[in-house]
C-alpha positions in Angstrom: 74.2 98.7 89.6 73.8 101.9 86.7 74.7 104.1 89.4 77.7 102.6 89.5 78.9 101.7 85.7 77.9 103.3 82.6 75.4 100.3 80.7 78.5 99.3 78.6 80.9 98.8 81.7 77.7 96.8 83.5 78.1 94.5 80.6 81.4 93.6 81.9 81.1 92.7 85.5 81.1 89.1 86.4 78.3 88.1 88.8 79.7 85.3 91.5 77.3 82.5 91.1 77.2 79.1 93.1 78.0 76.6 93.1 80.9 77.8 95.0 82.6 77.6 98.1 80.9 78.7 101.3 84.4 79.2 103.6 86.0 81.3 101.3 83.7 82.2 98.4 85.9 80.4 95.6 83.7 79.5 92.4 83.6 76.3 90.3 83.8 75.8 86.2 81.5 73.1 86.9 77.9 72.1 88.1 76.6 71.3 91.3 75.9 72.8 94.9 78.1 75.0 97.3 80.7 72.8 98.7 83.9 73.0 100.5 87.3 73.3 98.3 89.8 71.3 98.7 92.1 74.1 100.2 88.9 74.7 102.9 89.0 71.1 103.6 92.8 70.9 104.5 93.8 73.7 106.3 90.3 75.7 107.5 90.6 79.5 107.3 89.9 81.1 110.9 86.9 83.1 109.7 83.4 81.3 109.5 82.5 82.6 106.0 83.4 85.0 103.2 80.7 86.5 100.9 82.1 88.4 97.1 79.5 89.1 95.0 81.8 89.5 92.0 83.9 88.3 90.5 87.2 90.2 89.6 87.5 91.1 86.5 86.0 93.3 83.5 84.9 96.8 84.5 85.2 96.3 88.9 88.5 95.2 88.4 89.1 98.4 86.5 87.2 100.5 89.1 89.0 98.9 91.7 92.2 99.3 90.4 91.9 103.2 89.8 90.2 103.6 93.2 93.7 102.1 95.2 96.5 103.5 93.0 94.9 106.5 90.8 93.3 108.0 93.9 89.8 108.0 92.2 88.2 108.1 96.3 84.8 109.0 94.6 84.3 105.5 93.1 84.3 104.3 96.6 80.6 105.5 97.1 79.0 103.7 94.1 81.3 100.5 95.2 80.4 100.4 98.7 76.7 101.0 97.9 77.1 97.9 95.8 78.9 96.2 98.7 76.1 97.0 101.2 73.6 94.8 99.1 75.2 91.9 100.5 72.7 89.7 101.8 74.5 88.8 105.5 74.2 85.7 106.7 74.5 86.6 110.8 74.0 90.1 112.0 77.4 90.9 112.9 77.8 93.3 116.3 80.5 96.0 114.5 82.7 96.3 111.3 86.4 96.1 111.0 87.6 96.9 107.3 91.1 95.2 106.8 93.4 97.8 107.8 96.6 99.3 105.6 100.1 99.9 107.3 100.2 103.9 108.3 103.3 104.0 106.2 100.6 102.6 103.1 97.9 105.1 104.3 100.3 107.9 103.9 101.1 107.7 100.7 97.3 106.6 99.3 95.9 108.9 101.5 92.8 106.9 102.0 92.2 102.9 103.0 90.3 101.9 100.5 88.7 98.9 102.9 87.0 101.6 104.9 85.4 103.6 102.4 83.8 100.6 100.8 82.7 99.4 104.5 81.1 102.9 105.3 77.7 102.0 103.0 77.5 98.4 104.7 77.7 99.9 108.2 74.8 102.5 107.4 73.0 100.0 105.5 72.6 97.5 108.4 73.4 100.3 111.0 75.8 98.3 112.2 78.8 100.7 114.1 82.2 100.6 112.1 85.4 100.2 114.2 88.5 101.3 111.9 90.6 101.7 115.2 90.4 98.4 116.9 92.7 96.3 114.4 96.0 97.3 113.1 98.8 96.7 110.3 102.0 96.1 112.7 103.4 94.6 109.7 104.8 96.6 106.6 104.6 93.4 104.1 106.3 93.9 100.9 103.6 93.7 98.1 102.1 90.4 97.0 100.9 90.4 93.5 103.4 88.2 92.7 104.5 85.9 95.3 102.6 81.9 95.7 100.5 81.3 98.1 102.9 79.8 100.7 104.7 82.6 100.8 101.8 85.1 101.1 100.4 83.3 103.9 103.9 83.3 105.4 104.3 86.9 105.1 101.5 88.2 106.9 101.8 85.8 110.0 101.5 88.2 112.7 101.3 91.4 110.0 97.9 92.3 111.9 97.2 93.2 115.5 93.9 94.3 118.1 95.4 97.7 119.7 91.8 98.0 121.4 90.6 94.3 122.8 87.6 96.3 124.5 85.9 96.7 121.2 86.5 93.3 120.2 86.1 91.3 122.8 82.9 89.0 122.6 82.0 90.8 119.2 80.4 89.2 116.3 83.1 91.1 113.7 82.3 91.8 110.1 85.7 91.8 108.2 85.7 94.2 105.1 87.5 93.8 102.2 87.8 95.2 98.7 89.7 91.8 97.1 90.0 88.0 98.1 92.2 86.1 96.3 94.6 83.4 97.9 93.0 84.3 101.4 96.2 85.0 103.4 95.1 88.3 104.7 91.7 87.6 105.8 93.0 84.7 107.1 95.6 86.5 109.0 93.2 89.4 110.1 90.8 87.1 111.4 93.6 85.1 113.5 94.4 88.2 115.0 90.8 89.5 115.8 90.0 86.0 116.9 93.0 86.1 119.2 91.6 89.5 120.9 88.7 88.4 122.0 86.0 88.5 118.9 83.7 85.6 119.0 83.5 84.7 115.3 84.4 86.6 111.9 83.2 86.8 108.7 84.4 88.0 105.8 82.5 90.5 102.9 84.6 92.1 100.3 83.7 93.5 96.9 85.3 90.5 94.1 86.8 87.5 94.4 89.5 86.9 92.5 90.6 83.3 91.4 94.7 83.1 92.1 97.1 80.9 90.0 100.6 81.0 89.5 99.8 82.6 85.8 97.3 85.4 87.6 100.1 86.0 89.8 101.8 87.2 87.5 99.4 90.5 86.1 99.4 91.8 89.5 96.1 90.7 91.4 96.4 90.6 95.0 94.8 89.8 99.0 
């Protein structure tokens, strides 16, 4: 973790700790075990798990934030080296960062998904497929739209342009922020309806969504 913040940043990260949800990685203010959510309970996400191991906030969500929109690509290496710590629960067969729209890509000049899933697919030598699934859909941004609307957004935003690559897989899907779940959920629909056997979901922080949240800009 030095490698990637200075001692006084490291002070600021916010460790995911159970009890929390297994589905979709949400964490509870109070005691217990892992457990279900009540949003995982009553309408189950497509993918079989999703794994953060932060929390977003403090120092990652400042590191994340200047990696996407101040074009600081070379905190993507001490990130994704973080990211390919992840203790997986299933060996997955390939790789499949969540993809941006090309418009999107053009202007960041980078997806920020598949730099931070480059360290995980060495790691576990796993092959990464950033070809297989793409953004058909040119969603307007979320950071401050509910839930519903998110998850009615991005129906249909993602499609499998190569089913060959998919088909039967075990898919990893990468990501570098989960919050209300819509585009996982929508990204795993899609690679589920190509032909992948199962999907999981790693990404670098979870971030707990409310209305008030909504409001300073998180998003996923």
């Amino acid at each position: 973790m030095s490698s990637a913040f200075c001692p006084e940043c490291a002070e600021t990260l916010l460790v995911a700790r159970s009890p929390r949800c297994p589905r979709c990685a949400t964490t509870y203010d109070s005691g217990g075990v892992d457990r279900y959510c009540g949003t995982c309970l009553l309408d189950t996400p497509p993918f079989e798990s999703a794994v953060a191991p932060f929390l977003y906030g403090g120092a990652m969500a400042a590191a994340i934030s200047r990696l996407k929109y101040s074009g600081a690509t070379w905190i993507a290496a001490p990130l994704g080296n973080l990211l390919a710590g992840v203790e997986l629960a299933s060996r997955p067969t390939v790789i499949v960062p969540v993809p941006l729209h090309p418009r999107r890509v053009v202007e960041r000049g980078f997806n920020q998904a598949t730099l931070l899933a480059g360290p995980l697919a060495r790691r576990h030598t796993v092959p990464l497929d950033t070809s297989a699934l793409a953004r058909v859909e040119d969603t307007a941004p979320q950071a401050r739209q509910a839930r519903a609307e998110r998850l009615h957004a991005l129906r249909g935003a993602f499609a499998v342009r190569k089913p060959g690559r998919i088909e039967g897989a075990r898919v990893l899907l990468v990501d570098d922020v989960v919050t209300t779940t819509a585009t996982i959920r929508a990204a795993s629909t899609a690679l589920l309806g190509g032909g992948a056997s199962s999907v999981s979901v790693v990404a670098l922080a979870r971030a707990e969504w409310s209305e008030r949240v909504a409001r300073r800009g998180q998003t996923g």
